[in-house]
Every structure is written in C-alpha cells, then in structure tokens.
N, C-alpha and C positions, 0 to 999 in steps of 0.2 A: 309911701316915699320910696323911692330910687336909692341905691346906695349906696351915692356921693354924699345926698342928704342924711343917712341913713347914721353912716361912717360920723360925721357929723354930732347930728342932733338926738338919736336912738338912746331910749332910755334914760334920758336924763329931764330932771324936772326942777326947774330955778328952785333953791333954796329960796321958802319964805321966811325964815328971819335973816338973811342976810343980801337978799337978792344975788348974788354971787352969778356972773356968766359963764364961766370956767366951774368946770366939776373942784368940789369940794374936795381935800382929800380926809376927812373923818378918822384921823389916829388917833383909833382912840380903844380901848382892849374890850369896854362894856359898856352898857345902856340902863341908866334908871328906869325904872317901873312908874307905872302908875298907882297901882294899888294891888294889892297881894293875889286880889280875882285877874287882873290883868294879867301878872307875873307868871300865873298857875297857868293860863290859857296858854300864855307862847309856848310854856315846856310841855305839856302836852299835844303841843301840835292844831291846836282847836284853831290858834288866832297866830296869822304871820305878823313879823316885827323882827328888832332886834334883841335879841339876847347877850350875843359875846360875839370879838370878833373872827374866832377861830370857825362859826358857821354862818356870819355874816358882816356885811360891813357896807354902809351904803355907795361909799364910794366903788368897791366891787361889784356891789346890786347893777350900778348901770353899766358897768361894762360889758357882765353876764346879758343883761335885758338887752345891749345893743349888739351881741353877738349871736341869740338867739335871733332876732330883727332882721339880720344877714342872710344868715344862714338857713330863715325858715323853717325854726324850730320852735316848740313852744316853750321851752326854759334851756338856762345854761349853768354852769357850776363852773368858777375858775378856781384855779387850785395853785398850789406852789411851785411847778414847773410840768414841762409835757411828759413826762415819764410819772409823776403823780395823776397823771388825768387819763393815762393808759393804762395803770396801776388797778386808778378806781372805777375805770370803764367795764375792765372785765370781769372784780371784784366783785360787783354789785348784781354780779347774773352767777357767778360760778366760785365752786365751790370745793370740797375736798370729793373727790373721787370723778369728779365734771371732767367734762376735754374742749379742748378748743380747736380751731383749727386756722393757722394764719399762715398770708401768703410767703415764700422763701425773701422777698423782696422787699423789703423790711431794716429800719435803721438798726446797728449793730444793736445800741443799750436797749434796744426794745425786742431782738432777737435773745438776748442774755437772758431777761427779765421772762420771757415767756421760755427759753429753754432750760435755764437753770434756779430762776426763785420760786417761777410759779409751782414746779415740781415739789417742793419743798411745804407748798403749802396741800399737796394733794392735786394739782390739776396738771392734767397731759395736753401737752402742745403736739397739734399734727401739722407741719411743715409740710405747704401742697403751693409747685408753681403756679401763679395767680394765673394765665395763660391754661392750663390743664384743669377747663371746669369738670372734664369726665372723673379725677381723681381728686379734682376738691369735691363732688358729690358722693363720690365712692367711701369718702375718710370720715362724712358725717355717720356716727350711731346714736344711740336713743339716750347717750351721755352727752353729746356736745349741746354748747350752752349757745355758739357765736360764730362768727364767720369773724376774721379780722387781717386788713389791709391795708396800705397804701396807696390814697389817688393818683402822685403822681412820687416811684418809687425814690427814696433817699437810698442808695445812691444810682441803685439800677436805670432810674428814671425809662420805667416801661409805664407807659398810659392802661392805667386799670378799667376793663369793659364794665363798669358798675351795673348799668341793668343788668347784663346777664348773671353776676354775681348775685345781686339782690334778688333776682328770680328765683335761684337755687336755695337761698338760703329761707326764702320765705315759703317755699313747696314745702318742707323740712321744718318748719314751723319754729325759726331759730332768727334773729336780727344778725344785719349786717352793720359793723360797727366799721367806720372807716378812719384812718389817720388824712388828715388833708390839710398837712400843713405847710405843706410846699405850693398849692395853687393857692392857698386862702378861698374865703369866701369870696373876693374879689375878682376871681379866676372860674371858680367854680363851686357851684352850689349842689353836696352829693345825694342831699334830702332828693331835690327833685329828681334825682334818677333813683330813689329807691332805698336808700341808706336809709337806717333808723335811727345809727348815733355817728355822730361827729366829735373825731378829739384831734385838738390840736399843741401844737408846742407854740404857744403866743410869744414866746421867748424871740421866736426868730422873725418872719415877715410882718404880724401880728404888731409886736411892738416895735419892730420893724430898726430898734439904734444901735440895738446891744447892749446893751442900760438895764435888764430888768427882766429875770426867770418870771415865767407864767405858764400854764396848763387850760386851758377850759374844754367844757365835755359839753355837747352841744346834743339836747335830746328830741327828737324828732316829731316824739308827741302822736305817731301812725302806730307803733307795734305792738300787737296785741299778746300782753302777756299776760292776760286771764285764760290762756291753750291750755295749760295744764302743765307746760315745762317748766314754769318758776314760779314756785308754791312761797320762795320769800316775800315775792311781790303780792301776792295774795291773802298767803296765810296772817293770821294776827301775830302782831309784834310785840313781844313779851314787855319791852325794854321802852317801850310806849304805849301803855295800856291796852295789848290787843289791839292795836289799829291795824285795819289792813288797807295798805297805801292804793290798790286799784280803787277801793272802792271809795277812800276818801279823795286823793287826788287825781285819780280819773285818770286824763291822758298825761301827766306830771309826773305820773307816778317812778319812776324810773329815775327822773332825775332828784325826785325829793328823796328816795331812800339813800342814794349818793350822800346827800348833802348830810339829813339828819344824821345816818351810821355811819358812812364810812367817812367822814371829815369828820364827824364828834367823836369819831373812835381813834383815827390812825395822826388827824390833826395837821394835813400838809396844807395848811391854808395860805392864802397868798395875801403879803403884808396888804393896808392900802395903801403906801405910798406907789410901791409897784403895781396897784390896780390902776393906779392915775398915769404911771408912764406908760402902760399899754393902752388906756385908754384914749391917751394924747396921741399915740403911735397910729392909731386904730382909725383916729381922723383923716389920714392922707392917703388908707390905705390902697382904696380902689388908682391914685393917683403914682404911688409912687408901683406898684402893681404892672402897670402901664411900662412906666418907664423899666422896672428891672427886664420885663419880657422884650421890649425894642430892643434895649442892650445886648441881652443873650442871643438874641438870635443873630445881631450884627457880630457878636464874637464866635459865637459858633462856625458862622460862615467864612470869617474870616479864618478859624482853623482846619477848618474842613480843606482849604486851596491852600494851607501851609506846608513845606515841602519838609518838616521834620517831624509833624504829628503823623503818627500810624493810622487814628482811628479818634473821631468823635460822635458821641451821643448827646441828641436833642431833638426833643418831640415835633419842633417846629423845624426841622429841616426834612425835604423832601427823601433823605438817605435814611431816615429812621423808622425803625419796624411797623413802628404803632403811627406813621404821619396820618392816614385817615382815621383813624380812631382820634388823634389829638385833633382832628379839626372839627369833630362835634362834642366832644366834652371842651375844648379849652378853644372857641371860635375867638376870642381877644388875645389871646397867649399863653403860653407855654411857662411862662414864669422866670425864674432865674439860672436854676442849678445847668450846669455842661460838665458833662464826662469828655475825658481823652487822654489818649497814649502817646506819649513822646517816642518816638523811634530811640531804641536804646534801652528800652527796658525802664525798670526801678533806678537805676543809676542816675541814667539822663533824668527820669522824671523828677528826682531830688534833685540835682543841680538847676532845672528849671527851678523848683519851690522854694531854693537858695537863692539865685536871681532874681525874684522879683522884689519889685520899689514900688508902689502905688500897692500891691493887691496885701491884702494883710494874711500872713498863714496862721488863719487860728483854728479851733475846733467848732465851728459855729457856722450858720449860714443864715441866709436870712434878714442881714445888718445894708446897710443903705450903701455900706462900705465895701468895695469886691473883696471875695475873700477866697481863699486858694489852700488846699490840703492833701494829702496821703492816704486816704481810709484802711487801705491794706494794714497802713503802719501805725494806726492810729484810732479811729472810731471804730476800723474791723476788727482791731489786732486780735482780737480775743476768737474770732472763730478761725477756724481751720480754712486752709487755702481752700478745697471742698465749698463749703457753705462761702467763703468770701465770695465763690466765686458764682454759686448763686442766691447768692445776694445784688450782686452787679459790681462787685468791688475787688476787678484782679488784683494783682501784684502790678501792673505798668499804671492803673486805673487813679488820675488824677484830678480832682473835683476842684468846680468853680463855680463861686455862688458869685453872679456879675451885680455891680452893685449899679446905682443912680449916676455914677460920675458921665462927666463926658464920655461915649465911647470910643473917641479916637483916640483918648487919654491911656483907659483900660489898652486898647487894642496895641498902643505904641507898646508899652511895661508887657504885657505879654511875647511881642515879637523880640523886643532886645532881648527877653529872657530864654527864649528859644534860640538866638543866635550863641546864646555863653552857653549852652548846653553841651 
C-alpha cells in the first residue's frame, strides 16, 4: 500500500464483535485471561496478547503497526510523549559508564536531557556539529553505544546528510538512531537512507491538532546487535527467565526489550484515548504534510523580499546552505518550521511576536494552526548563548511552524505584524 492508503487503513483490523469502522478506543487498564497456562505464557514472553495497559493497549497496537508500515520498520512502541521515546531510545542501548554522541543541533529539552540527566545516570554526552563527520568519527571510542540526530534540525533546521552519517556509525559497529519529527514519515523515510531507529514526538505533525502528548520509537528491524557491543540484547535476562531477546525476537529485538523493560519499569505509557487522536491525526497526515510545505515555502519567500527581516532559513529556498541536500532527502517538501531575524534585534523580534493575530505564540509546533515563538527566551533558555547559538537558536532567532490556513491569510498577520515592529 502507498501512504495515503497506508495513513488510512495500516494496522487496523475491524473489530469482530462489534464490527466497528473507526478504531476502537479500548479504555480499559487490563485483559482477562483465558486460563492460568494462557496467563503464565503472556508473562513469560512465550505468547503475545494483552496483559495490562501500561505495556499494551489495542487501540495503541494499531497506531504502533501503522507507523512502523510508514516508516519501514518492523515494529514501533508509542509512549507518553517525545522526550519519553528519546529517553527510552537511548536507554535500551546504554548504560552507566557508555557515551553517546549527538549532533549540537538538537531541540533544547532533548539537549538538557542528554547534557545534564543522562549524566546522572552514568552516560557521557559528546556534542559533535552534525556537518563535521571528521569529528563525529573522531568522538566515537569502544564506549559509545549511538550516534544521535536530527533529520531536519529543530530549530537550526540544517538538512542532516543521513547516509553519510549512517555510513560512520555503522563502520564503528554502533546504530544511528534519528529524531524525524519535523519531516514525518510523510516527508521522509530515514530507514531507507540507513537509520536504524526512528523517534519521534507524535505530539506535533503526527497528531498533527495539539490535542494530545505522544512519543513512538520506530525500530528498523537492519541492526545487528549480536557484534558483541550490547551483551543486554544478548545476554539472558534475569527478570524474564533468561531469555535472550536476539535470539527469541530476532530482528524485533530492540524494540521488544523497550517495551517489555523499560515501559514495565519506568511506565511512560501513552493513554488510549490519546493513541485514538493520533491515530485519527495520522490519517491526513501525508495530506496536510503537503499543505504545511506549500505554505512555508510561500512564507519563507515572502520574508526573504521583506524589507525588515535581516535573515531567513528554509531548506526549500534556494539561499539556504543545505538547498541541494534538501532536494534529495525532502524531493515533496521541506515541511513547515522557518527561522528569521527581524532587523532590531530581540526587541523588534518581541514586538513582532506581540503583534501577531492569526499566528498563535505557543511552545509547540507541528499543530495545523501557524504557530510563532522565541527559543532563545524560551525552548532555549536553559543553554547558554554558546550552545543556543549552536544549536541554531540566536538571540534575534524567531520560529515559525506555518500551519494549513490560507496563506495569504498567514502572510497578510505576518506583514502587519512586521509593520508595528
């Protein structure tokens, strides 16, 4: 199937006692057994089914099976928001005294998380510009667990050269685990260039209304972790009778120790009510996909020939660094998000984000609704001008997630808001 049909009808299979067209949503915390040999098999792992909803839920099962279906993966895990699915991405490979190594370009809460929780737990973050393979190859040692990126960066929005990335990371005998939740699977699929894991923040283009946190970790199903650098995936598991997940789940295996340990342990599971609204989200997504990339680029263009902006970034405009890299990763579009400087510094840029009437200023992107913000003052604050600033997120540096609306609509609330500046 294609996937418009995919978005659609993936993963889901008509309830037969209700015949039901529309996914169910199953609120429901737990599942009767059949009989006590039944019972014994789920928890042991012998026999899939449901047990509880904190590790599964059918209405979740199909949104998981229809996002793996996209994306080209052989299984998915959705979780309780995208910072839980980034959490349990790196979690499930690495460990007390492991390192990682992610690109400078990178959403703030997911810079914090790898520069000051993961520390805490024993793993070292090495911060290497995604542009400099010679010193992301140089930061790998016989401790890193991962390579970890974003496709198309929040807020830097530099287009990530994924094979060559995935090249280095697989010489080195290590997966490259990608964030892609700004192109979606609708935009771009980072399996086929070489990605092993895929995480996204479904919260935003995913579910696409603003309505409803979601995370899913999208596993690849290619990387071979029987190399000898993760012995958890291997070795027997105490806490499940010695099972050892390559050998029972094979190419799964990755994403079922996710699920079973670290959702049975840490518990960030995602209700179903909100697996139904991403799911519903998930149906239009190639469509409304479509529409945010037309929009952006018609507003990009239009601020690029605006006589008060200093400076805008967008992948699809011919002035930006990465234009022929964007046009073989993202040949349909570039997505939504646009960077730009209002002449005036931080000042004017707050009186613009004061003046606008149509565009909403929240901390969010990704909503059908245009949305407009700060990062420096806001999603960044927490890092130092330094790293904001590679990260992609100056001090002048003001974000626009263009939504579905008309865009002469967006474009008119942009200009008047440029003229009160």
């Amino acid at each position: 199937m294609k996937d418009r049909t995919i978005s659609v009808h993936g993963g889901l299979e008509i309830d037969k006692t209700t015949h039901s067209r529309a996914l169910p949503i199953y609120q429901t915390t737990a599942y009767t057994f059949d009989d006590t040999k039944y019972a014994a098999e789920l928890f042991s792992l012998e026999r899939s089914g449901n047990i509880y909803t904190r590790l599964m839920n059918p209405t979740t099962d199909v949104l998981e099976k229809r996002m793996a279906l996209l994306d080209g993966g052989v299984a998915a895990l959705a979780t309780a928001s995208g910072m839980a699915a980034i959490t349990y991405a790196v979690l499930n490979i690495a460990s007390q005294g492991d390192e990682i190594i992610s690109s400078t370009a990178i959403y703030g809460g997911t810079h914090t998380l790898f520069n000051d929780t993961l520390p805490k737990l024993g793993i070292t973050t090495k911060f290497v510009d995604p542009d400099n393979f010679v010193g992301i190859e140089r930061a790998i040692t016989s401790k890193t667990k991962l390579i970890f990126a974003e496709t198309l960066a929040n807020p830097k929005l530099n287009v990530l050269d994924i094979e060559k990335l995935a090249a280095i990371a697989h010489k080195h005998g290590i997966p490259l685990i990608l964030d892609n939740t700004v192109p979606t699977p609708a935009l771009l699929k980072p399996i086929s260039f070489g990605a092993d894991i895929v995480v996204y923040s479904a919260t935003k283009f995913i579910g696409g209304h603003g309505n409803s946190m979601c995370g899913i970790i999208v596993d690849s199903g290619k990387f071979n972790w029987a190399n000898g650098k993760f012995p958890e995936l291997t070795e027997p598991d105490s806490s499940y009778h010695g099972i050892s997940y390559t050998q029972t789940f094979k190419t799964a295996a990755y994403i079922v120790k996710a699920r079973v340990k670290l959702l049975r342990d840490t518990g960030a599971a995602l209700s179903p009510f909100n697996a139904f609204l991403v799911a519903q989200g998930l149906e239009t997504l190639p469509l409304r996909m479509k529409a945010h990339s037309e929009n952006a680029l018609k507003v990009a263009e239009f601020l690029e020939n605006h006589e008060k902006v200093s400076w805008v970034i967008y992948p699809g405009l011919k002035s930006h660094k990465d234009y022929e890299l964007a046009k073989k990763y993202y040949p349909n579009g570039c997505a939504s998000m646009i960077g730009f400087g209002v002449k005036g510094g931080k000042i004017c840029g707050a009186r613009f984000i004061d003046n606008v009437k149509l565009l909403s200023h929240v901390a969010n992107i990704g909503d059908t609704k245009s949305l407009v913000i700060h990062p420096a003052s806001t999603t960044h604050q927490q890092l130092s001008v330094e790293d904001q600033i590679a990260a992609g997120a100056p001090p002048d540096y003001i974000r626009l997630s263009v939504g579905i609306e008309d865009p002469e609509d967006i474009i008119e609330d942009i200009k008047q808001a440029l003229e009160n500046c």
